[in-house]
N, C-alpha and C positions, 0 to 999 in steps of 0.2 A: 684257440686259447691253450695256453704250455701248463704241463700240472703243476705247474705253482702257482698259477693264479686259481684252477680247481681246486687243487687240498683249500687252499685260502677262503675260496667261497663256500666249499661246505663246510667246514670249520666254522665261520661266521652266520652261516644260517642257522644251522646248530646253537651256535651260541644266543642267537637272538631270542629264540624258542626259548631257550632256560633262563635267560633272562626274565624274560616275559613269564614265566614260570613263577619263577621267584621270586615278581615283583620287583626288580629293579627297577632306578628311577627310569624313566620314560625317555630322557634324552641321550641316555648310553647307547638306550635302542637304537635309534630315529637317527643317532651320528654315525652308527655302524651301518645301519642300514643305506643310508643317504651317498656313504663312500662306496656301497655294494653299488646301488643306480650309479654312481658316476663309470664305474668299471665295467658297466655293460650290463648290469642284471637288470631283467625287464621287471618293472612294477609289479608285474602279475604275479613274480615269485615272491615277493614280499609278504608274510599273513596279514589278510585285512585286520586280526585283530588286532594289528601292530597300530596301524593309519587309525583304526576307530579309538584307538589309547590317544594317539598322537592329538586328536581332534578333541576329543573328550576332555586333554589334558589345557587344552586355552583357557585363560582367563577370560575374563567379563568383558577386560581392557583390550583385547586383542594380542597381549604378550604369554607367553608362558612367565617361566621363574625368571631370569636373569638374559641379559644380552646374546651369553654364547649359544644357549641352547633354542634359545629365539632363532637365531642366522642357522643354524644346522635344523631348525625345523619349518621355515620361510623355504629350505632350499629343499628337503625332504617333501613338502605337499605342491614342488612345481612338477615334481613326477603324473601328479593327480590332479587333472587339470577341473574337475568337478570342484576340488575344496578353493577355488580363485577367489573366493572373497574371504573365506579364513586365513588364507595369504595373503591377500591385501591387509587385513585386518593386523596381521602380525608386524608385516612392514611399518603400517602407520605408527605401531606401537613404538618399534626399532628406534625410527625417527625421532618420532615425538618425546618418548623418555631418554634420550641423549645426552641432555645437558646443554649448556652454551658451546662449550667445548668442539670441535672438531673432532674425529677421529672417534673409536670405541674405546668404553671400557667394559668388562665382566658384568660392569652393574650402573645405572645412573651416581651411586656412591662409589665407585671404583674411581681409580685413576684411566685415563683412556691410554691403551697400552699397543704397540706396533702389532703384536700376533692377531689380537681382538681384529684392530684395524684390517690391516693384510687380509686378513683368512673375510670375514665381513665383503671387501671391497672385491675381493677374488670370485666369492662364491655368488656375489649377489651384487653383478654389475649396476643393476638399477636404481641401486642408491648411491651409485659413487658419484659424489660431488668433487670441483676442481677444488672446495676447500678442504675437505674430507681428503684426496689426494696430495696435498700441497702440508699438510699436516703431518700425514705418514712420509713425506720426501722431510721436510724440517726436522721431524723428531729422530728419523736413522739416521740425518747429516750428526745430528748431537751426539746418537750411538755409534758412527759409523765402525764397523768391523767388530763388532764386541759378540752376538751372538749368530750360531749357523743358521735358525729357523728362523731368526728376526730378519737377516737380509734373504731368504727365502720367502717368505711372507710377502715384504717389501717389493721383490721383483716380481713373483706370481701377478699382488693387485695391479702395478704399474704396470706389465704387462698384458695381462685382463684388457685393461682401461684405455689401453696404444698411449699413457700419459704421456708427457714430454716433461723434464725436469725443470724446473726454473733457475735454483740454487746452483747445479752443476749437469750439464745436457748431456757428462759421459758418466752420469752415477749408477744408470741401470748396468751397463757393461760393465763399469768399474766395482759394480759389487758383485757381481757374476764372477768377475775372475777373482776376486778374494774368494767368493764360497769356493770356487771351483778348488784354491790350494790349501782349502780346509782340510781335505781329506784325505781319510788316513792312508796306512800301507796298506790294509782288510781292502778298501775300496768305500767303508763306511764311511761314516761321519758322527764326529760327537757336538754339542756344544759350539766347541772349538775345538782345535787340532791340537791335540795332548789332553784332550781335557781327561782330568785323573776317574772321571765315573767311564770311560774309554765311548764309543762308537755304536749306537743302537736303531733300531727300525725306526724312529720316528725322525728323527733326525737327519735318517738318510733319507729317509721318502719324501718329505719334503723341500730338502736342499734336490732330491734327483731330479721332483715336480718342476720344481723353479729353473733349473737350466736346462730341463725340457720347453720350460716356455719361450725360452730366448730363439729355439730358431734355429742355432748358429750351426751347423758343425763342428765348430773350433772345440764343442764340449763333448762332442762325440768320445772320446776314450774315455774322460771323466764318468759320461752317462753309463757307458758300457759297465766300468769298474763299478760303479754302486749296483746296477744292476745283478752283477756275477756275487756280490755279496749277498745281496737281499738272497737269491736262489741257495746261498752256499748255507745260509744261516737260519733260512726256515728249517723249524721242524719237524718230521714225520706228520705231526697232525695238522699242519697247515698255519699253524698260529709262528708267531717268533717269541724268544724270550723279552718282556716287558710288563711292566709293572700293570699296568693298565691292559689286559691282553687283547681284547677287542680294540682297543684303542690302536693299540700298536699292529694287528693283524688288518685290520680294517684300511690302515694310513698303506700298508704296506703292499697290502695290496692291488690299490690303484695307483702307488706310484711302478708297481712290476707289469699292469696296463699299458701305462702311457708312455714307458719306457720299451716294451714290446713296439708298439706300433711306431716309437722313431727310428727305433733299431732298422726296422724292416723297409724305412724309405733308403 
């Protein structure tokens, strides 16, 4: 483990304690925490009193508040295989409160949105249906090339899911190499390329996520350059500069993981 990924994880452990301190809402927790587990931290370091909030925090119905914190906390209690029927329970909920609609939104009142969808079908393969996929392929062919994390989102679930395209059979490569000439001279990634708010941790770590997922080596120098960013731009304490700082510390950190371990094949 390189000390950027340490400064990152104690930085966030730290942070989850003062959150939990504070009373923060409960799914800022349970997301940053959830991105620590994906990154290697074993369950055990996580405070029970975290998982006993998280548990505490279900509804009647088997949902928490809203869709996104539902999927980040469906994926947080697969750590803890004890709560399996509070995760089922959540699941049902996921489902159930959907809409007719295909695909996610934030809320059964939301519009169903491609990041929701993506991140949703990514995190939690056993609810990806071929319509639920065939939704998120239809709705980026409508968006196609307009946002960096939407066709990152996009390729992570499709490739999560081995889907196969209907509409167009070369859309997963063919949005691979547009993310891939997103980015900037840093090695980041904004938005898009020029975008006037410039190049930030979330952005990068999950366009870095998604053409980690493809495989290729072709993305090898692209991966590397987001990588030497991420390290060049965290700061002393482990966190990077964004608005959301867990959020952005938490993202960035398991994309500087998953980027370690393909570096190193």
């Amino acid at each position: 483990m390189s000390k950027y990924e340490n400064r990152a994880i104690m930085s966030l452990l730290n942070m989850c304690n003062e959150m939990f301190r504070k009373n923060i809402e409960i799914r800022r927790i349970t997301k940053t925490c959830t991105l620590l587990l994906l990154s290697g931290l074993s369950p055990y370091d996580i405070p029970k009193k975290i998982v006993d909030k998280c548990i505490a925090s279900q509804k009647d119905d088997g949902g928490f508040i809203g869709n996104t914190d539902t999927i980040w906390n469906i994926k947080f209690l697969e750590f803890y295989p004890q709560f399996e029927v509070e995760k089922q329970r959540a699941i049902n909920w996921l489902i159930s409160n959907n809409g007719a609609e295909s695909g996610f939104g934030r809320s059964k009142r939301d519009m169903h949105r491609i990041p929701v969808t993506g991140l949703a079908l990514y995190l939690l393969p056993e609810i990806a249906t071929e319509e639920n996929l065939e939704w998120l392929e239809s709705t980026w062919c409508s968006e196609l090339n307009s946002l960096t994390y939407k066709a990152a989102y996009t390729i992570l679930a499709f490739n999560k899911n081995k889907y196969k395209p209907k509409i167009n059979e070369n859309l997963i490569k063919e949005t691979a190499d547009w993310l891939s000439k997103q980015q900037e001279i840093s090695g980041g990634f904004a938005p898009w390329l020029k975008h006037p708010v410039g190049e930030n941790v979330y952005c990068t770590a999950v366009a870095l996520i998604a053409l980690i997922s493809m495989k290729d080596d072709y993305y090898r120098e692209t991966i590397k350059r987001a990588y030497d960013y991420l390290c060049l731009t965290q700061l002393k304490s482990g966190i990077w500069a964004y608005h959301e700082i867990e959020d952005g510390a938490s993202w960035g950190l398991y994309a500087l993981t998953q980027a370690e371990k393909f570096l190193e094949e």
